[in-house]
C-alpha positions in Angstrom: 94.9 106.2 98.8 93.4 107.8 95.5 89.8 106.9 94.2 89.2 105.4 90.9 87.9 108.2 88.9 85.2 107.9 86.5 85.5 109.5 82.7 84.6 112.8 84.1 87.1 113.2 86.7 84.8 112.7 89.2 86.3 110.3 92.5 83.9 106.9 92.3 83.1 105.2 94.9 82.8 101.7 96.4 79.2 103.1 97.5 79.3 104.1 93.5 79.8 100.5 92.8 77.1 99.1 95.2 74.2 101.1 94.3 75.1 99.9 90.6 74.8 96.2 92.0 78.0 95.0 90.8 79.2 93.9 94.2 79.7 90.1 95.0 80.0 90.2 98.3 80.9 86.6 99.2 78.5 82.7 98.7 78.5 81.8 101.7 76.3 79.2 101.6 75.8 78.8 97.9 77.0 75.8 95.9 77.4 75.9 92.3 77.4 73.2 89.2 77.6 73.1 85.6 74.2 71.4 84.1 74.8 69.6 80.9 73.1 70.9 78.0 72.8 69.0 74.0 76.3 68.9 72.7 77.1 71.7 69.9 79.8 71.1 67.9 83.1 72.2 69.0 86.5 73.1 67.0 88.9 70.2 66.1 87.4 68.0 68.8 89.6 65.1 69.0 92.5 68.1 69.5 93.0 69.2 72.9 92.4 72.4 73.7 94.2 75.2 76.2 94.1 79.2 76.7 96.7 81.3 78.2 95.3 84.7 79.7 97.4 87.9 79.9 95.4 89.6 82.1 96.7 93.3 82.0 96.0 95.0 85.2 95.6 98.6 85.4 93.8 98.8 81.6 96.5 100.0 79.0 96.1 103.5 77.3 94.8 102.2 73.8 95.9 105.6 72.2 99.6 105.2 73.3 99.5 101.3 72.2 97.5 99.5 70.1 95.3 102.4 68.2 97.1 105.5 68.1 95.2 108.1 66.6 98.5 110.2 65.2 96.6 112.6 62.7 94.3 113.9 66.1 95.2 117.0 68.2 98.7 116.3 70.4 96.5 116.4 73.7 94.0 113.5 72.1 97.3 111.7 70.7 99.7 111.9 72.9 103.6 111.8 73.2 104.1 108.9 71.2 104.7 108.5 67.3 102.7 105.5 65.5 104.7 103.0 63.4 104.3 100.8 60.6 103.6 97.1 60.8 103.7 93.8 58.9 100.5 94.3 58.1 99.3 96.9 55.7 96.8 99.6 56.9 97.3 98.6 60.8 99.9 101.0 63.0 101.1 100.7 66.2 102.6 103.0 68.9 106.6 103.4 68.9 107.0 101.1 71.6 106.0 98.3 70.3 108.9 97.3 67.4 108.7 93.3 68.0 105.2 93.3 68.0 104.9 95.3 64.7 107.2 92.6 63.2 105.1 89.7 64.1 101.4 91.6 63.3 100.7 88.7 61.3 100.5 86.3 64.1 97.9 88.4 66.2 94.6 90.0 65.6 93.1 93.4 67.0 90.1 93.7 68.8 89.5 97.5 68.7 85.8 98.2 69.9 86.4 96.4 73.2 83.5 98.4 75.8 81.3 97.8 78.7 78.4 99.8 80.5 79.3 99.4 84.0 80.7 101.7 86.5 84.8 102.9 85.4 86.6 101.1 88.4 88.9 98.1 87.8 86.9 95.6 89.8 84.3 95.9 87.4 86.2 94.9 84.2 88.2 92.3 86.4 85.2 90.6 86.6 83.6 90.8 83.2 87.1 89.2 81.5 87.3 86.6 84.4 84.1 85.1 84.6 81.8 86.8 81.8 79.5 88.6 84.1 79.6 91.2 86.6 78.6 90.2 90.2 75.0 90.4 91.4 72.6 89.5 94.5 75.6 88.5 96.5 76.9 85.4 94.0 80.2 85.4 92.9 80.3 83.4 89.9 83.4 81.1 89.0 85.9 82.3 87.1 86.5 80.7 83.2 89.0 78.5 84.5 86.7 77.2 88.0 84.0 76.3 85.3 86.9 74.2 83.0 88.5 72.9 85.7 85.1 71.8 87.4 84.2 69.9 83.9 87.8 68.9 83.2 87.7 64.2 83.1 91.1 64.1 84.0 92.6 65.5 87.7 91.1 69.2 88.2 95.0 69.7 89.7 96.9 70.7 86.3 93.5 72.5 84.9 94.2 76.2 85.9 96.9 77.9 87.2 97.2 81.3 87.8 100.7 83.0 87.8 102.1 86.6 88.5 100.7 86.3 92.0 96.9 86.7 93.2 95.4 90.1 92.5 95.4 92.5 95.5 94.0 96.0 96.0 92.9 97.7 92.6 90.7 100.3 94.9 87.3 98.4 95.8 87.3 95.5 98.1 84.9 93.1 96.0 86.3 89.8 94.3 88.4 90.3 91.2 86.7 87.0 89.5 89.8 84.6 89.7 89.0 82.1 92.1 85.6 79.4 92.5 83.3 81.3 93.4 80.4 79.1 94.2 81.8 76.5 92.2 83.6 75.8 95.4 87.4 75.9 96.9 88.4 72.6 94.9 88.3 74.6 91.5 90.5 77.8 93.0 93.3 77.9 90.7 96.9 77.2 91.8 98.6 80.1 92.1 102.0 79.4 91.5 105.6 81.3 90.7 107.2 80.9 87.8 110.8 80.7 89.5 111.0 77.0 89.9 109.0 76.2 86.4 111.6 77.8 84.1 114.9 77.3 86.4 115.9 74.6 84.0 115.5 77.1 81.4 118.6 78.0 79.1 119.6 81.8 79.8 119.1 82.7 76.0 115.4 81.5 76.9 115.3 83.5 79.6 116.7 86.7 78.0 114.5 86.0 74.9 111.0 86.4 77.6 112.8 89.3 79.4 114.7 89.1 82.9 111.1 90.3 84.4 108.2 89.4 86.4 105.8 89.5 83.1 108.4 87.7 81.0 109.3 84.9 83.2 105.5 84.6 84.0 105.1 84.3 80.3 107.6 81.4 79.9 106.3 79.8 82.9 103.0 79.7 81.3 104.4 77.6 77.7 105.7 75.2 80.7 102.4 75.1 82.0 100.5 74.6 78.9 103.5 72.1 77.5 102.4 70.0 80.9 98.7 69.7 80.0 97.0 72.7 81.6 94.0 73.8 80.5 93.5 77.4 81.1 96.8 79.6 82.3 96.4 83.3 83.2 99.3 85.8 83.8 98.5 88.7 85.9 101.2 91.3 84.7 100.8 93.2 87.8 99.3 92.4 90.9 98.1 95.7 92.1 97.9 99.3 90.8 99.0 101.6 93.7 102.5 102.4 94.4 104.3 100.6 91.7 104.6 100.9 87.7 101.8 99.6 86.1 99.4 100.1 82.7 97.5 102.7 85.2 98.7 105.8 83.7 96.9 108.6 86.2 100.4 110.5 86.4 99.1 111.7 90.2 102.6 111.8 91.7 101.4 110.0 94.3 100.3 106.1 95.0 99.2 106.2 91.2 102.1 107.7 89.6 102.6 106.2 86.4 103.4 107.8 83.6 103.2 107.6 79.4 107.2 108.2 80.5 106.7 104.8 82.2 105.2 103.3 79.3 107.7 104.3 77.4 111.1 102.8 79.2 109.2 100.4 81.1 105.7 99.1 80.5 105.6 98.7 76.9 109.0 97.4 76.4 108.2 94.5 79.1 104.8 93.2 76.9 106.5 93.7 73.6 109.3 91.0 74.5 106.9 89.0 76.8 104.0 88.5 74.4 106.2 88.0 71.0 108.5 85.6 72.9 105.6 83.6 74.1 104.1 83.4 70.7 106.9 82.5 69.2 107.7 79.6 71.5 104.5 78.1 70.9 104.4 78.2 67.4 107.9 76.9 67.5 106.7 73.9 69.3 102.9 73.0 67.6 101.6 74.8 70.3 99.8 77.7 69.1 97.2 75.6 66.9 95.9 74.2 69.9 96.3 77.3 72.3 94.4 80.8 72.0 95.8 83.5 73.8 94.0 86.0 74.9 96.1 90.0 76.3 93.3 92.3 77.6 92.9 94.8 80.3 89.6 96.1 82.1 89.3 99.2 79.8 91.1 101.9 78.0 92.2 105.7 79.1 90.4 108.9 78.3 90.8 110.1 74.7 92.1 113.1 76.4 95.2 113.7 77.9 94.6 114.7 82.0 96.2 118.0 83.8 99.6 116.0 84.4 99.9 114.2 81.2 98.5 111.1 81.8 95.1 109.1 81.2 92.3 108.2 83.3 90.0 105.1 83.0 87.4 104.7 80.3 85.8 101.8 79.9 84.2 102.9 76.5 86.3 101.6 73.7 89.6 100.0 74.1 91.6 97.3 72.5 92.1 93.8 73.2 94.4 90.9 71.6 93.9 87.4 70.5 96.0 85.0 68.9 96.1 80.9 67.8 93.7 78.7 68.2 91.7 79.5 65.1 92.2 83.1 65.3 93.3 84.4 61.7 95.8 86.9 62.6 96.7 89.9 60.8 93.0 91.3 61.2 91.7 93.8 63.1 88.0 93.9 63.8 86.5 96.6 65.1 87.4 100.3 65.4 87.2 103.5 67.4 86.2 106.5 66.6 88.8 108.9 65.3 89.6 110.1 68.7 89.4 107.0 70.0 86.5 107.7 72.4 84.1 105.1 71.5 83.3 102.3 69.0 82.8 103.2 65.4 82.5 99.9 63.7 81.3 96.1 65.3 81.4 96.9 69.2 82.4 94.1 70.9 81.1 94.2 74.9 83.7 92.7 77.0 81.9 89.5 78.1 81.8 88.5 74.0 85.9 87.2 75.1 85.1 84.9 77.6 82.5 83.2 75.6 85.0 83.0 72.6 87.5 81.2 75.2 85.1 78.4 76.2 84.0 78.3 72.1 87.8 77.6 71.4 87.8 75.1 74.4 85.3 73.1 73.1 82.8 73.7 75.9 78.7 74.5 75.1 78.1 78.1 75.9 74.6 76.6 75.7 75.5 75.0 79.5 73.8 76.6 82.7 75.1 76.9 86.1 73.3 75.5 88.6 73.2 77.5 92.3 72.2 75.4 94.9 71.0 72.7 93.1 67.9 74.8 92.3 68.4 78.0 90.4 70.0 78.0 86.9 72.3 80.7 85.4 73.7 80.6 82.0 77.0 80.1 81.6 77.2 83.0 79.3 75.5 86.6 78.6 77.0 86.8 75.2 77.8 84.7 71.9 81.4 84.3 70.7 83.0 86.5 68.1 83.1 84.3 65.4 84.3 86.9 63.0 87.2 85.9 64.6 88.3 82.7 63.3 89.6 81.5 60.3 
């Protein structure tokens, strides 16, 4: 099996990742609460409020997506051509036509970084829980915590779907499940086969006859039956299938920009439209903020074999409804899209932005044993967001 790689090339490894004390290693032992703290005020209060995450796995090239840089050097740029959108002033790479169409509806998050080690694990569990893991405690993931305040049955508060995360390389906790909150907030981790059955096929066809697009639709259904929090995993793992990690290795990480190109982007540019759509469509998207982000970005440069290695350093991010204006884009890279240029956002700023938008106190701490206290949060939310 390959080793993540960090920015240089060089193989890193899961001793890499240990010495920088980002494993979480297991609770046993631990229990974990959520201590009330002085209500702050919350948006739209008396409306109730729900999150789908599209959690892409593998960390999508921002060059060849969401940023292109098409006035840089062909080997900083790539193989793709950038495209017009509904919006004025913001571009987009080739592949994403329905997307460009719709620009309106979303807004850009292009300063996206962290500071930890450039594996997947760490990223996986900055977007999932807000922190990375330390001194052996694996915090809850965003839903765990909403589910573990949620008044009505913590069954229907988070589901995940797209199947649970597997091998990305390091053998630590990806930041999906409880935690220390306990087994009774796991999520339930469901397939989206029997949810949209009853669909019509012109619903089906509109999400796209795939994993990520039927996952998609499964999770309107979800949200349309009361859940609170709803994450997609687009792909499960990273090695041996097509994926958003572009390496090009020819071997258990061969994905390509080709791939990108007749696969990959295709897939989220019918899967994400088609899901905003629907919920807008049905009152949905008022009350619903979804949130499209992977664990980093790909090297500015192009590798030996034509693809991209991880780089946690800038990259770009989506959000959309809630109170989310859309057609903005806050933040920016560099002009070779190496590292933020304008309002950095660090990765744990979206999960505090979720449980803003859900109407829960960032000011809350989590309790460890009925002794310690850990904020809920390292971060404020990005209110430059909202409308």
């Amino acid at each position: 099996m390959s080793q993540p790689q960090t920015p240089d090339g060089r193989d890193f490894s899961r001793r890499d990742f240990l010495q920088a004390g980002g494993a979480g290693l297991g609770a046993a032992g631990l229990t974990m609460s959520v201590s009330p703290a002085p209500a702050e005020s919350s948006p739209q209060p008396n409306q109730p409020r729900q999150a789908i995450l599209l959690f892409l796995n593998g960390g999508p090239s921002h060059l060849d997506t969401w940023d292109p840089k098409p006035h840089a050097l062909a080997e900083i740029r790539g193989p793709f051509s950038a495209i017009s959108t509904r919006v004025a002033g913001i571009q987009f790479s080739e592949h994403f036509p329905l997307m460009a169409a719709q620009s309106n509806q979303f807004a850009l998050l292009r300063s996206l970084y962290h500071e930890e080690s450039p594996i997947h694990e760490t990223g996986h569990q900055l977007i999932n829980t807000g922190f990375l893991f330390r001194r052996g405690i694996e915090r809850p993931s965003l839903g765990s915590v909403v589910s573990s305040l949620s008044t009505d049955s913590a069954a229907n508060a988070y589901a995940v779907l797209g199947g649970r995360l597997g091998n990305t390389g390091v053998n630590v906790s990806h930041g999906q499940d409880a935690g220390a909150l306990g087994r009774a907030h796991d999520p339930q981790y469901l397939d989206a086969a029997p949810i949209v059955g009853d669909e019509p096929p012109q619903i089906l066809e509109r999400y796209g006859r795939n994993s990520f697009g039927q996952n998609c639709l499964a999770a309107r259904r979800l949200i349309e039956t009361g859940y609170k929090v709803v994450t997609v995993n687009m792909f499960e793992t990273v090695f041996g299938r097509t994926s958003w990690d572009c390496h090009a290795n020819g071997g258990d990480l061969a994905t390509t920009l080709t791939d990108y190109a007749h696969t990959v982007c295709p897939m989220f540019d019918r899967g994400f439209t088609a899901l905003l759509s629907d919920l807008k469509q049905r009152g949905l998207l008022e009350s619903t903020q979804v949130l499209a982000v992977g664990e980093f970005g790909r090297t500015p440069r192009l590798n030996p074999r034509g693809g991209r290695d991880h780089w946690p350093r800038v990259w770009t991010a989506l959000a959309a409804g809630g109170d989310v204006a859309g057609g903005q884009v806050l933040g920016a890279s560099d002009r070779h899209g190496a590292e933020p240029q304008e309002r950095p956002i660090h990765l744990s700023e979206l999960s505090a932005s979720l449980y803003h938008h859900l109407g829960i106190d960032t000011r809350q701490q989590l309790s460890v044993d009925g002794r310690e206290l850990m904020p809920l949060v390292q971060a404020d939310p990005i209110r430059e967001l909202w409308s």
